[in-house]
N, C-alpha and C positions, 0 to 999 in steps of 0.2 A: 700356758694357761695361768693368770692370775687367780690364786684363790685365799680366801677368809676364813679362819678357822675359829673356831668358839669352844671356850670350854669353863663351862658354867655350872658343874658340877659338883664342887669344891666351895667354902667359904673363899677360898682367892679366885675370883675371874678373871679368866684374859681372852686377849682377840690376838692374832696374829694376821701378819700380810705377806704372802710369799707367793713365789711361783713353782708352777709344775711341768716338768718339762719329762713328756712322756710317762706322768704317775710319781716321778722322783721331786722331790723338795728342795730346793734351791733358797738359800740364802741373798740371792742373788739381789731381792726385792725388800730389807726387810724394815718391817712395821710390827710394832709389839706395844699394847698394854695391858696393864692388870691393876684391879682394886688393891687394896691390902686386908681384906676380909672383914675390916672393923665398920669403914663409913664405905659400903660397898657406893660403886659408883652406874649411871644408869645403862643397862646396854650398850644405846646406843653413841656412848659418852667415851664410852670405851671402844667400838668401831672408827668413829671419828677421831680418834686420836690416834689410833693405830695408823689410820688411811693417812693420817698428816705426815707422819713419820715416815712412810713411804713413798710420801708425795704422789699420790693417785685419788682419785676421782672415784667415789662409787660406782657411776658407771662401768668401771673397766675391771670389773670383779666378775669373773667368770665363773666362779667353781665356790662351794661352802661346804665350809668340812665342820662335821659337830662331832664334839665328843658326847656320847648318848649314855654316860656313867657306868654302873652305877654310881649314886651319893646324892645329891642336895634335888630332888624329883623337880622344885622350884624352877632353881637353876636350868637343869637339863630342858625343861618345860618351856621357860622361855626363849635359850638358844634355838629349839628346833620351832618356834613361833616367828622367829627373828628370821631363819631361814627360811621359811613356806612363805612370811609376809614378801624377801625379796625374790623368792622365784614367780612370787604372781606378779611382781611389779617390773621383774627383767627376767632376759632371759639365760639363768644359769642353772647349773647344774648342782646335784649334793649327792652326799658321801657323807654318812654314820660313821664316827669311828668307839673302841671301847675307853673309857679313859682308866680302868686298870691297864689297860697295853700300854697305854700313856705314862702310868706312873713306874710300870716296867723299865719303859724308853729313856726315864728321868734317873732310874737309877744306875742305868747304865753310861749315861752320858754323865755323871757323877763318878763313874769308875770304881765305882761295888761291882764284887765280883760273889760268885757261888750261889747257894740259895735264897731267892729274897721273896717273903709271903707280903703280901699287896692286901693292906686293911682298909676297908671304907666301913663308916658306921652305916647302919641298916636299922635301926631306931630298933625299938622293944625289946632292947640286950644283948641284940643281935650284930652281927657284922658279916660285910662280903666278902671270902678269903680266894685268894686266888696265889698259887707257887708258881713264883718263877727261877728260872736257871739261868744265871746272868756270866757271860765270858764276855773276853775282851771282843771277841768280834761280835757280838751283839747278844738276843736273850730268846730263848725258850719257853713254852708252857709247858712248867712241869705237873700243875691241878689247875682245871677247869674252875673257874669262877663259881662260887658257891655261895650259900649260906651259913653260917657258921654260930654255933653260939657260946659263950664265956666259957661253960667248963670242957671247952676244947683248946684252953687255949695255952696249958701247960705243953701238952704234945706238940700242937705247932708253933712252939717256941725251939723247943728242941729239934724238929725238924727245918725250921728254916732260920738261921743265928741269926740275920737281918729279919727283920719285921718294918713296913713304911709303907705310910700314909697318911692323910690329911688329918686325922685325927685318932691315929692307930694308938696313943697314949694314955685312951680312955680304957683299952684290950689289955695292952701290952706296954708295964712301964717304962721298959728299955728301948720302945720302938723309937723309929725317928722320924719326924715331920716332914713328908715331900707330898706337892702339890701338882694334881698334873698341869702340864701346863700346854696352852695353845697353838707352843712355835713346833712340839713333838707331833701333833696331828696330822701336816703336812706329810710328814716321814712315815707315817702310820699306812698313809694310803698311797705307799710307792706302790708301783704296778696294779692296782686296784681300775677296775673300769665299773663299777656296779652301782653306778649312778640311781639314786632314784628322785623319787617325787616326795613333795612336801610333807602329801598325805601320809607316806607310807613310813615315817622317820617317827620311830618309837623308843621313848627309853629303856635301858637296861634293867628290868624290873625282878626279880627272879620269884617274888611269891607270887603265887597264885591267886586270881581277883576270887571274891567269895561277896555271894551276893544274899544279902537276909532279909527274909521275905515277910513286909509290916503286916498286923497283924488289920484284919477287917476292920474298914471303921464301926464306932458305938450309933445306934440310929435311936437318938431322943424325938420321945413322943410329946 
């Protein structure tokens, strides 16, 4: 199965072209681009260049893997638009994936090792923390994806000595800059079958919607 992976999450976007052979991610195929976050570039500028690289045809794209964040709502917004647009127009398949597991995946293919806490800004002082446990043979949830705010961020500093993410600099001055990126997504959804629909491809949002109810209109006589 050829598939396209999107991960628009980040100030850096990229697209990926790979194959999947029985869920696993193969190199086999590959096609990669990404903005540099400054003059982002359009979607679909970025699909098309990937697909060059890999010398394939849109057509022949069976499978779309999104990473669904959290981080840039934009972003994530448009990947999974970009998705639903080509499943109404062919006929493939998608797959959500998280793009903290992403930036997991990034720091281990980096070859950090022990605890690394996973920062994305979450706008109003806030940020999304999530621990992970990273060995050589790959990585762990050590804390579910959360929300977090600034004066927590002595503690898990000292609980996890790596800190990374896209802009985990603004939290934590030590932290270090890693993006997730599009060609990890593939690998994300080894053994995964839980295909869905367009519809149903939602970002990683963890507050709570809250809806406030306008106040009666004035009736001038």
């Amino acid at each position: 199965m050829i598939a396209l992976t999107l991960e628009f999450s980040s100030p850096v976007r990229s697209v990926a072209v790979m194959t999947l052979d029985a869920g696993r991610a193969s190199a086999e195929m590959p096609g990669h681009a990404s903005d540099d976050g400054e003059r982002p570039a359009r979607p679909l500028a970025l699909v098309d260049r990937a697909l060059q690289q890999a010398r394939i045809e849109r057509e022949a794209i069976e499978c779309l893997i999104v990473g669904l964040g959290p981080g840039s709502y934009t972003g994530i917004r448009s990947a999974i638009a970009l998705a639903q647009g080509w499943q109404l127009a062919r006929p493939v398949v998608l797959l959500g994936v998280s793009s903290a597991d992403a930036l997991a995946s990034g720091t281990h293919a980096q070859g950090w090792l022990g605890c690394v806490g996973v920062v994305i800004d979450a706008q109003r002082g806030e940020f999304y923390f999530a621990g992970y446990e990273i060995s050589k043979t790959g990585w762990r949830l050590k804390e579910p994806l959360r929300i977090a705010r600034k004066e927590e961020t002595p503690a898990l500093a000292a609980a996890y000595p790596t800190i990374a993410g896209p802009e985990a600099t603004r939290f934590f001055k030590e932290a270090r800059i890693v993006y997730p990126d599009a060609r990890l997504l593939g690998a994300l959804a080894k053994g995964r079958a839980d295909f869905t629909t367009g519809e149903k491809l939602e970002p990683i949002y963890l507050r709570a919607t809250t809806f406030v109810k306008a106040p009666p209109p004035r009736i001038l006589l």
